[in-house]
C-alpha atoms as a printed R data frame, in Angstrom:
   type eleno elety resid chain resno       x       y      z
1  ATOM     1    CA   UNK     A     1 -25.874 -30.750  3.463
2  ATOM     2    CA   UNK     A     2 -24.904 -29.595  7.377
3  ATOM     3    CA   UNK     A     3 -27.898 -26.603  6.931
4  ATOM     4    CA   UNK     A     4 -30.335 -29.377  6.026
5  ATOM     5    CA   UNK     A     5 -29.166 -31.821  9.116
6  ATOM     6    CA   UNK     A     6 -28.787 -29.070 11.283
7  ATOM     7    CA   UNK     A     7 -32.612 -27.826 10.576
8  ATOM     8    CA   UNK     A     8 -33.633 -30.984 10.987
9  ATOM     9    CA   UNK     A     9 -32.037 -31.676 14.298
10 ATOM    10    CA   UNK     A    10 -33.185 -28.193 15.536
11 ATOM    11    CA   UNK     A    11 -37.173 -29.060 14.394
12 ATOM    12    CA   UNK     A    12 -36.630 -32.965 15.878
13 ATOM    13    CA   UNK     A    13 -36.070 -31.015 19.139
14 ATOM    14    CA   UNK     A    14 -39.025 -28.323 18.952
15 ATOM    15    CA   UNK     A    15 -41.180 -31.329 18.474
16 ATOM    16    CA   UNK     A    16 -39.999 -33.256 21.051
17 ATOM    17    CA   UNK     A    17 -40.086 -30.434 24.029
18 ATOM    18    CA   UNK     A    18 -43.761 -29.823 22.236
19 ATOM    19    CA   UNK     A    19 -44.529 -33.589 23.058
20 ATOM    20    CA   UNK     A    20 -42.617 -33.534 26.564
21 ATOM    21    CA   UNK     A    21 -45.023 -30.185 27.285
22 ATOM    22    CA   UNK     A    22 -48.148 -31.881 26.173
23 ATOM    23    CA   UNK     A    23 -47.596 -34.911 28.227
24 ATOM    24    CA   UNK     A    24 -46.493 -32.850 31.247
25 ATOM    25    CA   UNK     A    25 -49.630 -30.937 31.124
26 ATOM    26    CA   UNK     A    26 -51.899 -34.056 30.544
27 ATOM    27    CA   UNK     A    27 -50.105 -35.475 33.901
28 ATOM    28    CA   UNK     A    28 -50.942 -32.242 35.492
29 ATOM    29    CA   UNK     A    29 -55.001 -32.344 34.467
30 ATOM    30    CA   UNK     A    30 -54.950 -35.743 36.022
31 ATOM    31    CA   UNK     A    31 -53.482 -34.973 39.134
32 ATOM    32    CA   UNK     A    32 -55.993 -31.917 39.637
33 ATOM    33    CA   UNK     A    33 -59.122 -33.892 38.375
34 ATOM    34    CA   UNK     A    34 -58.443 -36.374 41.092
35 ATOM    35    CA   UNK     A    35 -58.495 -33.692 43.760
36 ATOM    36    CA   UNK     A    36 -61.620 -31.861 44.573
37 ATOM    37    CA   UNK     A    37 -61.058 -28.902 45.552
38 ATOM    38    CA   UNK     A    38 -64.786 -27.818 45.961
39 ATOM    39    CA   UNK     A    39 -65.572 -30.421 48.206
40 ATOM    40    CA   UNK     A    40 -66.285 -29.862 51.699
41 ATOM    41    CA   UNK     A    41 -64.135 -30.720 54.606
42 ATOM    42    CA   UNK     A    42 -65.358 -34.485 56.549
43 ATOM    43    CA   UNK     A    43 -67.603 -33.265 59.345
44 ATOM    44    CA   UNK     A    44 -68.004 -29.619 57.842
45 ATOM    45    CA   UNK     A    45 -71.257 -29.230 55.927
46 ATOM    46    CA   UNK     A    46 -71.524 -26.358 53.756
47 ATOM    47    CA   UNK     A    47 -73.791 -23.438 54.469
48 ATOM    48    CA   UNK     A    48 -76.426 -22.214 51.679
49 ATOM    49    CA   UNK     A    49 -75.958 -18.855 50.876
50 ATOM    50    CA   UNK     A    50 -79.069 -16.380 51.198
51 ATOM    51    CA   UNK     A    51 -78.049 -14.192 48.264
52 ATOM    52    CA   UNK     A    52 -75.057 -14.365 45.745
53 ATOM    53    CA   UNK     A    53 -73.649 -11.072 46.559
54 ATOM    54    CA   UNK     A    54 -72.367  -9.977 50.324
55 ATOM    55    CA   UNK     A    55 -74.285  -8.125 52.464
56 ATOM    56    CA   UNK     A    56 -73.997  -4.638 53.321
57 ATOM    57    CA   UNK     A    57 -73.463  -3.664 57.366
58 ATOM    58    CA   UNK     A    58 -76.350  -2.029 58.821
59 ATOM    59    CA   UNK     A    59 -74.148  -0.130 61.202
60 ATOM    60    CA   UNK     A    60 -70.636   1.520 60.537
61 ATOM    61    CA   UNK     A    61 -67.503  -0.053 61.638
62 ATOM    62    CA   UNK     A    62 -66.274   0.332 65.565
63 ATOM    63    CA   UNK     A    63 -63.351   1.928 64.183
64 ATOM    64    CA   UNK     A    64 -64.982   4.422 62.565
65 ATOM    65    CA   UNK     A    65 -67.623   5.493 65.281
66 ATOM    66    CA   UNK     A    66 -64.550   6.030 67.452
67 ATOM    67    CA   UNK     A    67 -62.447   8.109 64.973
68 ATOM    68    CA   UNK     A    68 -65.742  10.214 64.926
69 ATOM    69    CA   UNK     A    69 -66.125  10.815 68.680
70 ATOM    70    CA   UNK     A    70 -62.421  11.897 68.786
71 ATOM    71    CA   UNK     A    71 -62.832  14.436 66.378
72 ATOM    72    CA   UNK     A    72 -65.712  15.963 67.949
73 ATOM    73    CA   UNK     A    73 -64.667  16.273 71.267
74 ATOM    74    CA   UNK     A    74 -61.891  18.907 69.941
């Protein structure tokens, strides 16, 4: 009889941390459905983008030009 309470008790509390979870997590949905993140910032309008991927420098990097003149002038 103390195996079957003692299941019992121990499957009342998986089911109520699995309820405490699910409500936890429905709070947390709410809270980040009410922010919007994607909006853009009062006064800030956002800029269209001319292709989806980044573009490529025509020229190489400052650093790198002068790394190359101080190995040649060894």
């Amino acid at each position: 009889m103390e195996t079957v309470v003692t299941v019992a008790v121990i499957i009342f509390v998986i089911v109520a941390g699995m309820f405490l979870i699910h409500r936890l997590n429905v709070q947390h949905d709410e809270r980040i459905g009410a922010f919007r993140y994607s909006d853009a910032l009062p006064g800030i309008g956002r800029r269209p983008r001319k292709s989806p991927r980044a573009t490529v420098p025509k020229s190489p990097p400052a650093d790198a030009t002068r790394h190359e003149r101080r190995e040649g002038s060894r």
